[in-house]
N, C-alpha and C positions, 0 to 999 in steps of 0.2 A: 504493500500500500504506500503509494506517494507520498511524502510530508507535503501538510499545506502551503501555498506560495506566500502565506503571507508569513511574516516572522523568517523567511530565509533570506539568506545574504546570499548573493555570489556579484562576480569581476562584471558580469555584463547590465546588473539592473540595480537599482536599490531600493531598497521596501522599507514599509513603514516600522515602528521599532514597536517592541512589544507591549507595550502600553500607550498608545500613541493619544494624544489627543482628542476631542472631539470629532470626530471627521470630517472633512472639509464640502461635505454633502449636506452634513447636519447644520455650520457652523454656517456656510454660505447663505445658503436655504432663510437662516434666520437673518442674516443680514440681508438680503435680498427683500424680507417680509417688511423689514423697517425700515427701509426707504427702496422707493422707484426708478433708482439711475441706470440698471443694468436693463433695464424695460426697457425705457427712453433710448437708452444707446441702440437697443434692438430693434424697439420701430423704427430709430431714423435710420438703420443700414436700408432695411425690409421694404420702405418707400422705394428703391431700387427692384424690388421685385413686383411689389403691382406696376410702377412703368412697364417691365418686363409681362406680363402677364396680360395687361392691357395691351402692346406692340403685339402681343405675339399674337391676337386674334383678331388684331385691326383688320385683318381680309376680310371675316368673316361676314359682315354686313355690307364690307366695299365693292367686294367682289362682285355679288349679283348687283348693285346700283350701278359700275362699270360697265359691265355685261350690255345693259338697256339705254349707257350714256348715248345722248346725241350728238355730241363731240366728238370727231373722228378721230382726235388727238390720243381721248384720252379714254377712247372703249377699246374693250379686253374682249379677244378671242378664247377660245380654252387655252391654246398654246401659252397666250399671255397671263392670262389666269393664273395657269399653275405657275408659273414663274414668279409671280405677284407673292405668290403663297409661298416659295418653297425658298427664296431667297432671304426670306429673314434667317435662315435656319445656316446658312451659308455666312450669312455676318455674326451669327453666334457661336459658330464654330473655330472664327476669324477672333472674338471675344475668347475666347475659351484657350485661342492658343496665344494671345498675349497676355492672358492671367499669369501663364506657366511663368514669365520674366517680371510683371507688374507686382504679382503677387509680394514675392520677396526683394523688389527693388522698392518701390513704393511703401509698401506695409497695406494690410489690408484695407483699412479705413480710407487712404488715399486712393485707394485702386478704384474703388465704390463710389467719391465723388470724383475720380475720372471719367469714369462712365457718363456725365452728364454730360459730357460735349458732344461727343456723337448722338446721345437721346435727345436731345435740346434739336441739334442739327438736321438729326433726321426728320424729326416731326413735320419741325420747317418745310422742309422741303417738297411732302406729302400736302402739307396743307395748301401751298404752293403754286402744286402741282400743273402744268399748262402740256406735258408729256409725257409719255411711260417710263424714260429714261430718269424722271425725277422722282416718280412712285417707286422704283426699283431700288435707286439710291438711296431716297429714307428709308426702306424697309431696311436695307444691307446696313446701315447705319445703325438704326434703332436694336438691330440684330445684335452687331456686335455690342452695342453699349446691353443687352441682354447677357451675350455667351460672356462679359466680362463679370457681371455681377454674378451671374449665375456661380460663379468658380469664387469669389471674393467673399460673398455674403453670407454663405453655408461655413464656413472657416472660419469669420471675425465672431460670428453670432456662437459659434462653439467655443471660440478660445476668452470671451469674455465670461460665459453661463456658469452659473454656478451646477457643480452635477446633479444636484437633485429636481433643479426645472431644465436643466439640459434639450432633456426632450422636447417639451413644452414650447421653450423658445426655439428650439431646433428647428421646431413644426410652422412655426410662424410666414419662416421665407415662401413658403408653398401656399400656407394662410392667403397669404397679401396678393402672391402671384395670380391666384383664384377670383382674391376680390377685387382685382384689377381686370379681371377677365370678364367677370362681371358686372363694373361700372361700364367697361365698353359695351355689352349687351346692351341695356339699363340704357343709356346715353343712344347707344345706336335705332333706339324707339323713339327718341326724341328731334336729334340731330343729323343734319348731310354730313356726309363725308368728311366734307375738308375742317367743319368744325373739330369731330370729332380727333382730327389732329391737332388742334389747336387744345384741347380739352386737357391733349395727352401731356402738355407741358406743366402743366400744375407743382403735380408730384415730384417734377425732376426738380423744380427752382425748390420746392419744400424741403425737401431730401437734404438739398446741399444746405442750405440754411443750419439747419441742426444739427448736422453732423459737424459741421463746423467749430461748436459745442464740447462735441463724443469725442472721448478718450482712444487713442491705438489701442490696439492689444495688447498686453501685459508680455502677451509669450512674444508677440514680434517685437517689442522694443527691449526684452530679455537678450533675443537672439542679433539683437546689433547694441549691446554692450550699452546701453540705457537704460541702468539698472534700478537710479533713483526716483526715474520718471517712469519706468515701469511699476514701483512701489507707489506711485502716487495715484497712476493710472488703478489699480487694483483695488488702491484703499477706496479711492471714489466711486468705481462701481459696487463695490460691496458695504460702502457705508460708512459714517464715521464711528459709527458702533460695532464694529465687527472687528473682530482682532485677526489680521490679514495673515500673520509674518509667517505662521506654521504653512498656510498654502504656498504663501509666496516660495518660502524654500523651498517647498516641494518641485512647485514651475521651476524654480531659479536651477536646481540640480538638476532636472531634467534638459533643459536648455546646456547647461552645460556640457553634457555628456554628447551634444551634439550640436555643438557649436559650430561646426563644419557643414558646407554643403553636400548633400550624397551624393556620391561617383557614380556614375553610369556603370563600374566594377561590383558596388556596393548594393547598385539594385537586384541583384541575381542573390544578393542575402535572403531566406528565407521569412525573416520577420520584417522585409523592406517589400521585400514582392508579392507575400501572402497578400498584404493590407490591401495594396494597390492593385492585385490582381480583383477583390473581395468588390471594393470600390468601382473599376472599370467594366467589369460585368454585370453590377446592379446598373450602371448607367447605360448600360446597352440593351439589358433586358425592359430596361423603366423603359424608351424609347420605342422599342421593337413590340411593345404592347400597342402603339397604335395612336395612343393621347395626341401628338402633336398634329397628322393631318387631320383626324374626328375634329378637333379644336378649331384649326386653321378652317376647314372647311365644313364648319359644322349648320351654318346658314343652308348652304347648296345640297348638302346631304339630306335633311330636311326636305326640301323642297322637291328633291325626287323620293322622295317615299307618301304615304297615302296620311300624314297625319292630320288629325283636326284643326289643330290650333294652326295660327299662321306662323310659318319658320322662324323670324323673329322673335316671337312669343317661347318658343320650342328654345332656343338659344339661351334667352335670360331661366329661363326656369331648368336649365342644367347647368346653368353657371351659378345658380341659386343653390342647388343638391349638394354638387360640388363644394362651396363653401361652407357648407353645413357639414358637411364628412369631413373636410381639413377641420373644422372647429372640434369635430368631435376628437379625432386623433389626436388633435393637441391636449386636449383636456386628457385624456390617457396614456399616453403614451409612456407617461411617468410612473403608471399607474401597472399598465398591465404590461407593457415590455413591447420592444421592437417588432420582435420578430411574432408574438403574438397577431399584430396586427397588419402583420405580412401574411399571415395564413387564413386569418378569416375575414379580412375586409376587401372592399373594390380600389380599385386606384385614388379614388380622392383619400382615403381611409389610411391606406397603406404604404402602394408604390411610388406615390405620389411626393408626401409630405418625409417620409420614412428614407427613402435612397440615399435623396439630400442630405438629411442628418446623418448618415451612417457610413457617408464619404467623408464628411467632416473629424467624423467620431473616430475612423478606423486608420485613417492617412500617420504615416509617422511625420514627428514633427519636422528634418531635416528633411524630407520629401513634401510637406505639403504644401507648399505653395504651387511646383512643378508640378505635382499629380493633381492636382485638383483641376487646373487647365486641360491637360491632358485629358481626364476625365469629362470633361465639357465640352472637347475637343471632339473625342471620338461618339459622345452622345450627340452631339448636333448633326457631324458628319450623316451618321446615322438616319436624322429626323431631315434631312435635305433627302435623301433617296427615296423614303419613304415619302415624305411629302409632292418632292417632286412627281412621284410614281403613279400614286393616288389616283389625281383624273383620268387620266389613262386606264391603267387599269380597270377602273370601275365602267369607264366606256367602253372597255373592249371584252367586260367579263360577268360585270353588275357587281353592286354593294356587295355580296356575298364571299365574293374569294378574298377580301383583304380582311374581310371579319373573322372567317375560321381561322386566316394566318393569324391573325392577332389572339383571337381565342388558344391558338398553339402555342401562344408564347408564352402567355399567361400560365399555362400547364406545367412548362419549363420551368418557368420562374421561383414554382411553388418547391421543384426539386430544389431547384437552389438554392432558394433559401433553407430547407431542415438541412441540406448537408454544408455549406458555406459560411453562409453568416450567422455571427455571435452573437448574444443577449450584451448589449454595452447599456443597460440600464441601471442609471444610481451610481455608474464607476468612471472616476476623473478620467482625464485623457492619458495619463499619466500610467493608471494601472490599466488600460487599454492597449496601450504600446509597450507593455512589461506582458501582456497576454501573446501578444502573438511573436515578440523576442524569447520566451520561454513555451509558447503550448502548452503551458496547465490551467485546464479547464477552469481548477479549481479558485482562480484568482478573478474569473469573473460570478463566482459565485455566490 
């Protein structure tokens, strides 16, 4: 019988001592309950995720208004259509692979109000609009200012959480994405088109406002030898009643031990590539379920099937579901565990809000800036085929064939989660990446 991980020493990890303090789940947890700064710091990254979530289903009402323009400039064939559609996913793939350097050159908080110059730009442009070549522009723009935050947001929002709402806030980026998808629904009953670009700049001038405010990371200003405004950074999100310094060492030795960027040598280490392989196929499988074209072209799907209500109406009230499964998840997630609600919930519930967190949660520290890109990287790539594919196929085969694919995947998904990924609920980042540096179970127990 194994000794348990906690209470053992060895050269590669260091663990807690045997009487160790309060935990830094317990201890956060209540500093977090006595004041709100770690909230605030997380809604104003997560305004970067309803831009993103709003961008990403701007087709969806334009598209068919395009389709019927009288403007020969600016009406869309199918051919143009899907292009219209599939090119946001082409700029966030473009976002995704300059996180991989923005990540750790910037620091995360900077990366996130980087992103408002291309969401700012893009909008513009759409609203604009007098050509296709302008429509295509903003969307490739608004894209990447997406694939950027997509890789930034899920990482700051981890590395600031305390572990016991981890989850909770984990689930938020997905949250927001959701109700950004659903303000454009909601708005796209109300408003033309070009408005509806104009709408989309709100959030981005808010975002940076506040953030402007919001603290770096603790672990990223650790990891560039910023140690006292790392300690200030910490004490402020957890309070000035919460006695910081037992976590703080904790980060600060963990930082330490990986002070160094990891080698391209280093990734073939076992507990460097578990994490990142763990991470890179939840983003493939999240993708390959189908979310991104349903989404992008969720208006026109509608509209060839036999429903009652009008398409529009059909749109807002699954972007309404949809937020109401993400609210649920969050509220549990703490509660009942990751992977619990990887097994028995739908995608708003699960795959959705869950991935994100648990790319965040699983990535080692001297890798996660670069895999996190990576991971956004090869998820976009992904949702550009797919999306791209979509009209087509469905012209040339009917709704049906892309749904059982998708349905297959989902089948997939379910194996990989019981054999793949770990229950990371309740456990710092810290005993997360001593889990998969050692494989005993026992330390996520």
């Amino acid at each position: 019988m194994q000794e348990p991980l906690l209470g053992a020493e060895g050269p590669d990890y260091d663990t807690f001592p045997e009487k160790p303090p309060p935990s830094p789940g317990d201890r956060a947890r209540v500093g977090a309950l006595q004041n709100k700064r770690v909230f605030l710091a997380t809604f104003a990254a997560v305004l970067g995720n309803f831009s993103f979530g709003y961008a990403l289903v701007y087709t969806s009402p334009v598209i068919p208004a395009l389709e019927h323009s009288l403007d020969p400039d600016l009406h869309l064939t199918k051919s143009q259509a899907s292009w219209f559609g599939s090119v946001f996913t082409l700029g966030a793939a473009a976002g995704g692979l300059s996180a991989m350097i923005l990540n750790d050159l910037l620091g995360r908080k900077l990366s996130i109000m980087f992103s408002a110059v291309p969401s700012a730009a893009g909008y513009a442009l759409m609203a604009g609009a007098h050509g296709l070549w302008m429509l295509l522009l903003g969307r490739t723009l608004t894209g990447f200012a997406g694939g950027l935050t997509a890789a930034c947001i899920p990482v700051y929002v981890s590395e600031i959480a305390p572990p016991g709402v981890r989850g909770a806030l984990g689930a938020t980026p997905q949250l927001m994405a959701v109700f950004g998808s659903l303000s454009l629904y909601a708005l796209g009953l109300l408003l033309p088109w070009r408005w509806l670009a104009v709408a989309g700049e709100a959030p981005v001038l808010v975002m940076i406002l506040l953030l402007s405010f919001m603290p770096n990371s603790p672990r990223f200003l650790l990891s560039r030898g910023r140690d006292e405004e790392a300690l200030r950074a910490l004490a402020w999100l957890r309070g000035t009643d919460a006695d910081v310094h037992w976590e703080f060492e904790q980060i600060q030795d963990n930082v330490r031990r990986q002070s160094s960027r990891v080698s391209w040598a280093e990734v073939r280490a076992p507990h460097v590539c578990r994490p990142i392989a763990v991470a890179l196929l939840m983003r493939l499988l999240q993708q390959l379920t189908g979310i991104t074209p349903i989404l992008v072209y969720l208006q026109s799907i509608f509209d060839s099937t036999a429903v009652l209500l009008p398409p529009k109406d059909d749109a807002a009230i699954v972007g309404a579901v949809r937020l109401l499964s993400v609210l649920i998840a969050a509220l549990t997630m703490d509660l009942a565990g990751r992977k619990v609600l990887l097994f028995v919930s739908g995608y708003a519930m699960g795959w959705g809000p869950i991935t994100w967190l648990l790319m965040s949660e699983v990535l080692p520290l001297r890798a996660r800036g670069v895999a996190s890109g990576l991971c956004v990287l090869a998820s976009w790539l992904t949702a550009f085929v797919l999306t791209k594919s979509f009209l087509p196929v469905v012209s040339a085969f009917g709704l049906q064939v892309p749904f059982f694919f998708f349905a297959a995947i989902c089948l997939v998904s379910l194996v990989f989660t019981g054999c793949c990924v770990p229950e990371t609920k309740g456990r710092s980042l810290e005993q997360i990446e001593s889990f998969f540096r050692t494989g005993r179970r026992s330390f996520l127990r």
